[in-house]
C-alpha positions as CSV (number, residue, x, y, z in Angstrom):
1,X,-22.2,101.1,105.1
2,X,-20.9,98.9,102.4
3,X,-18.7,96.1,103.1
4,X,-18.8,96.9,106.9
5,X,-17.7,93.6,108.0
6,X,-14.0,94.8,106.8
7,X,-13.9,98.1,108.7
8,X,-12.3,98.5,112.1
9,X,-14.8,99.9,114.5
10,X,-12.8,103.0,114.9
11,X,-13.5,103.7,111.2
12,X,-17.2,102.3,111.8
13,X,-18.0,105.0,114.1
14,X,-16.8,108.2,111.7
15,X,-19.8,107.9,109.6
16,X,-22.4,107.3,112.2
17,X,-21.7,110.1,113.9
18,X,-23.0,112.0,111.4
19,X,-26.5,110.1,110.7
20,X,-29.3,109.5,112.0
21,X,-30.2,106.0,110.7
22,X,-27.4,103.5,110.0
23,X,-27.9,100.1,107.6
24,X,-25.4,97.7,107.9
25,X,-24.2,95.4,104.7
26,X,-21.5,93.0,104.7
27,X,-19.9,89.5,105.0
28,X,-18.1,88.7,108.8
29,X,-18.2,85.3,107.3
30,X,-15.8,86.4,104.2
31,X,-12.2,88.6,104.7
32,X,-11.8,90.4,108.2
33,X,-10.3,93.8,107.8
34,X,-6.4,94.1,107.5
35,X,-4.9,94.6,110.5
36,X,-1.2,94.7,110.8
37,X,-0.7,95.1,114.3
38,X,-1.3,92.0,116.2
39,X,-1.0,93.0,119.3
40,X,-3.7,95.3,118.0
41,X,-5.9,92.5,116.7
42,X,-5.6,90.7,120.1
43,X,-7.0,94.0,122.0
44,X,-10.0,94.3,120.0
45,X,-9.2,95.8,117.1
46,X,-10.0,92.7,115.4
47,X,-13.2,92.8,116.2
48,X,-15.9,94.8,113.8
49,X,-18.5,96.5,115.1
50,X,-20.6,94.6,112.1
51,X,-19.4,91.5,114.0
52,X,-20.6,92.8,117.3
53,X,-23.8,94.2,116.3
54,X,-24.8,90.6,115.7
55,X,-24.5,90.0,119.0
56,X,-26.0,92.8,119.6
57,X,-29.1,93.4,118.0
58,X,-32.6,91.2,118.5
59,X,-33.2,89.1,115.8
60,X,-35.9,91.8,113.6
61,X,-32.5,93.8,113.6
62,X,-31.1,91.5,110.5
63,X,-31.5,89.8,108.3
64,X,-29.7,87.2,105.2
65,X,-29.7,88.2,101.7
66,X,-30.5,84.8,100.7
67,X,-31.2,85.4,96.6
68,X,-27.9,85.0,95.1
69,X,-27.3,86.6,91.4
70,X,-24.0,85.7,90.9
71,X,-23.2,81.5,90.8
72,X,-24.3,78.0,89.6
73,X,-26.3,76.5,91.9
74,X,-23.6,73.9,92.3
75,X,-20.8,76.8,92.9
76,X,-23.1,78.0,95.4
77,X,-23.8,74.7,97.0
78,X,-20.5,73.8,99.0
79,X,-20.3,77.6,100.6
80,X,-24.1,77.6,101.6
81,X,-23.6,74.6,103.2
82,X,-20.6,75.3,105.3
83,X,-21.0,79.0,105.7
84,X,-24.8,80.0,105.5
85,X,-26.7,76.7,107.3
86,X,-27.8,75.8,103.4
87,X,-29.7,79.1,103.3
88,X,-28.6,80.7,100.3
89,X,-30.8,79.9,96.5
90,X,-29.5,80.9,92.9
91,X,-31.7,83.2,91.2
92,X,-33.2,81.1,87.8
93,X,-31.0,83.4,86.1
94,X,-28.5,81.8,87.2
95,X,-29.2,78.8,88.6
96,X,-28.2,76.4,85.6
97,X,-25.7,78.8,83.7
98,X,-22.3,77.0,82.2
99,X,-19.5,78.6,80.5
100,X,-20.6,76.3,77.5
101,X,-23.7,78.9,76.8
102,X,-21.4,81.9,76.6
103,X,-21.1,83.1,73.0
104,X,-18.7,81.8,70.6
105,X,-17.8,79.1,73.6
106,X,-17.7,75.4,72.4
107,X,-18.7,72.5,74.5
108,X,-16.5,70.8,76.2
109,X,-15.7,69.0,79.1
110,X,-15.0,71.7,81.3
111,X,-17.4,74.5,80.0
112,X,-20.3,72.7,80.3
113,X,-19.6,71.9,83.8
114,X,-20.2,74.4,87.1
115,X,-17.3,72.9,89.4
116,X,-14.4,71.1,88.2
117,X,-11.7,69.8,91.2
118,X,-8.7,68.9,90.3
119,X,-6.6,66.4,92.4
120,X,-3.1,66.8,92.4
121,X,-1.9,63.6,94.7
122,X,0.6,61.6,93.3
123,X,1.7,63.8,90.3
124,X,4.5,65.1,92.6
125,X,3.6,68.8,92.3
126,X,5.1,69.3,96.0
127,X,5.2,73.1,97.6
128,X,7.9,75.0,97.7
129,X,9.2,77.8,100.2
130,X,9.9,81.6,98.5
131,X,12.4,83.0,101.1
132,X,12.2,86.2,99.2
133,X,8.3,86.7,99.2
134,X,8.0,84.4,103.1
135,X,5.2,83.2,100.8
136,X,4.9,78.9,99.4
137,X,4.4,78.1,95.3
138,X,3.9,74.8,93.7
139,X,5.1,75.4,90.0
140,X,3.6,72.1,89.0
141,X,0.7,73.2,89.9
142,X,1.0,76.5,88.3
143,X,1.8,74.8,85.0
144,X,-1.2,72.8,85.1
145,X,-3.6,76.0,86.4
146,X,-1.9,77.6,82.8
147,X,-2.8,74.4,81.2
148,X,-6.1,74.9,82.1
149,X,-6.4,78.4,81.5
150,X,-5.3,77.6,77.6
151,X,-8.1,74.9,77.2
152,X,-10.7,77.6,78.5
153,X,-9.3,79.9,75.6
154,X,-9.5,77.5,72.9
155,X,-13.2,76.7,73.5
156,X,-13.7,80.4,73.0
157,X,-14.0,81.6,76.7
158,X,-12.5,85.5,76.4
159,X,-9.4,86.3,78.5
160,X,-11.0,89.0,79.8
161,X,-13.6,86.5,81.5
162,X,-11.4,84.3,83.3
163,X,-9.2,84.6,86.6
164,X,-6.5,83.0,88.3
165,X,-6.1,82.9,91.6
166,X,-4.2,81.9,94.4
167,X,-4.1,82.6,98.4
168,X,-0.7,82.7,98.0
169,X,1.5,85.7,96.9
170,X,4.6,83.8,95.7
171,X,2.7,82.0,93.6
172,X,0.7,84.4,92.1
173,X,4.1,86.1,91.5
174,X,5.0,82.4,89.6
175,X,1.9,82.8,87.3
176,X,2.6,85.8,86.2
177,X,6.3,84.6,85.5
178,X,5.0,81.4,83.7
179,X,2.0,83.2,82.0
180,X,3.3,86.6,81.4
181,X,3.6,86.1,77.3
182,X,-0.5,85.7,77.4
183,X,-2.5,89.0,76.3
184,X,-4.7,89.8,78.9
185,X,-4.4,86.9,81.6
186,X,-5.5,88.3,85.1
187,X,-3.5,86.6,87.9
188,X,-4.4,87.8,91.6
189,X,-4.5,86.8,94.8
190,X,-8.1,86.0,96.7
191,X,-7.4,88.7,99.2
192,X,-7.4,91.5,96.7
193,X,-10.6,89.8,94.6
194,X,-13.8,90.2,97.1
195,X,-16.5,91.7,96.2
196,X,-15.3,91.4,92.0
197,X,-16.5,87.8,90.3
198,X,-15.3,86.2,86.5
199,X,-17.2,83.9,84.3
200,X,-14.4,81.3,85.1
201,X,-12.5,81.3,87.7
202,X,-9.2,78.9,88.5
203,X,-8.1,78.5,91.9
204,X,-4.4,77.1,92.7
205,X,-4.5,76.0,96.3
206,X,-0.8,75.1,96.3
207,X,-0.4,73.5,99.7
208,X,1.0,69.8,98.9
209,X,3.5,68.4,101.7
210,X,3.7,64.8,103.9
211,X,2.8,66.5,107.0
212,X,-0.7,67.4,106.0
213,X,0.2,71.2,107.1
214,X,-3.1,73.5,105.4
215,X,-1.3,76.8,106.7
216,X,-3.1,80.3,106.7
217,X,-5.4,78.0,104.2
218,X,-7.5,77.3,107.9
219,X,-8.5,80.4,107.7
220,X,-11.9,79.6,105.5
221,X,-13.2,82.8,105.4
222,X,-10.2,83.5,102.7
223,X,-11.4,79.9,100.9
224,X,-15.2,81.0,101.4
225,X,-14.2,84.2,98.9
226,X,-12.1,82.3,96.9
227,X,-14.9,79.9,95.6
228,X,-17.5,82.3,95.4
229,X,-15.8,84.6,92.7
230,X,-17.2,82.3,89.9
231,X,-20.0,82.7,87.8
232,X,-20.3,79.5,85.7
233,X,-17.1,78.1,86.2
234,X,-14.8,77.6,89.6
235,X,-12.2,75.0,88.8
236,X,-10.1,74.2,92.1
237,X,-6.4,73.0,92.3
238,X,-5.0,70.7,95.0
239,X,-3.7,68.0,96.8
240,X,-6.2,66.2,98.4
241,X,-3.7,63.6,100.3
242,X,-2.7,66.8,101.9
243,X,-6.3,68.8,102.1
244,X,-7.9,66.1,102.8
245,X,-6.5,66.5,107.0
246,X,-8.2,69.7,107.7
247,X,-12.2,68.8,107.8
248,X,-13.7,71.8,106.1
249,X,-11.1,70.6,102.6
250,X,-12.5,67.1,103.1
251,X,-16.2,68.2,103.1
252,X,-15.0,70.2,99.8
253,X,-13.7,66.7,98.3
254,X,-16.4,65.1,99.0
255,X,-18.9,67.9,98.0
256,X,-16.9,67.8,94.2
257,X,-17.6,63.2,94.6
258,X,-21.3,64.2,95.5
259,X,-21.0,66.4,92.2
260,X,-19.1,64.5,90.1
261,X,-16.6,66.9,89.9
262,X,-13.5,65.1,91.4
263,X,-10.9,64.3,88.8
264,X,-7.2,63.9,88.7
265,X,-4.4,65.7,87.5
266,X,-3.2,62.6,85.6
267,X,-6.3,63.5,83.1
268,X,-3.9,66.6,81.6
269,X,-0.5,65.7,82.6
270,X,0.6,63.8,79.3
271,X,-1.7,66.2,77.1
């Protein structure tokens, strides 16, 4: 069973009626499944029986796929750390890969770097509320992730190659507003992107408030997908005077100063 860590036990149990020998393969530590119903969720429902297998089942029952094929090293770094105890390695074909040895992509200074994080405090790119969607956007911050997007183009990355994305729906929905007139830009949110990956990925985090509120961004399961989708590029959008509150965003901020890949918005503001 593929992906098992995002099926309800109910549907778990369908397909192992009919087997003899079941293998388990998923991810409780990335997107749970979708469960509308939370009174549902609080019953049990929320639970997977991947989830409770691990429980479960002596240690010589599992096992960590710890041979990544995917990521940079330094892509990889930050989730391995705060997901997977440090366990996970790049494969050498992969390890040291940039955007920059694409073909037909110049060198520049953001594809020939892994991780690029981009800190929006001060340039007054607050959030806003999308009554219609019951979902927040931060068009500053949009503007600047289609900013972004453009400078990948020019150095020769294809459209087809890079993704943004966004945990939130109204401001994927901005993107596409702001972005529509570009042939073959791919705007999604992270929910809908596990298990696919890009060369580049951009990542608008939006939150950016006084009150240091994170929302539905505590849940890091959604954040541990988000930053994964990357192959040689994850660039990563936010305010970190707002980020900074919740501990697993300030690890991240200090991960991108341990990388040398903290920079500030200001750096393409008056561009």
């Amino acid at each position: 069973m593929d992906e098992a860590s995002q099926a309800t036990e109910p549907l778990s149990w369908v397909p192992i009626t009919q087997a003899k020998k079941v293998v388990f393969a998923g991810d409780a530590l990335q997107l749970p499944p979708t469960i509308y119903s939370e009174e549902a969720k609080k019953k049990g429902l929320g639970l997977t029986l991947f989830e409770r297998l691990q429980t479960i089942l002596p240690e010589e029952g599992q096992t960590l796929l710890r041979i990544q094929y995917r990521m940079h090293e330094t892509i990889m770094g930050f989730s391995s750390q705060q997901f997977y105890k440090g366990a996970l390695q790049a494969d050498e074909s992969v390890r040291a890969h940039t955007a920059a040895e694409l073909p037909g992509v110049k060198s520049t200074g953001l594809t020939m770097k892994p991780l690029i994080y981009v800190d929006t405090a001060g340039a007054g790119y607050e959030e806003a509320w999308n009554d219609l969607l019951e979902s927040r956007e931060n068009e500053g911050e949009a503007r600047l992730a289609l900013y972004l997007y453009q400078e990948l183009r020019e150095a020769g990355i294809p459209a087809k190659s890079i993704a943004l994305l966004t945990p939130y729906v109204a401001q994927a929905r901005l993107l596409k507003q702001l972005g529509g007139k570009e042939e073959g830009i791919e705007i999604g949110s992270i929910d809908g992107y596990q298990g696919r990956e890009k060369e580049a990925i951009i990542l608008s985090l939006v939150r950016s408030n006084d009150r240091g509120e994170v929302g539905f961004l505590s849940d890091t399961r959604r954040m541990n997908v988000g930053m994964t989708r990357a192959r040689r590029l994850l660039i990563v959008l936010g305010d970190s005077s707002t980020l900074s509150r919740h501990p697993f965003y300030l690890k991240f901020i200090e991960y991108s100063d341990q990388k040398d890949a903290h920079h500030s918005a200001w750096e393409w503001i008056h561009q």
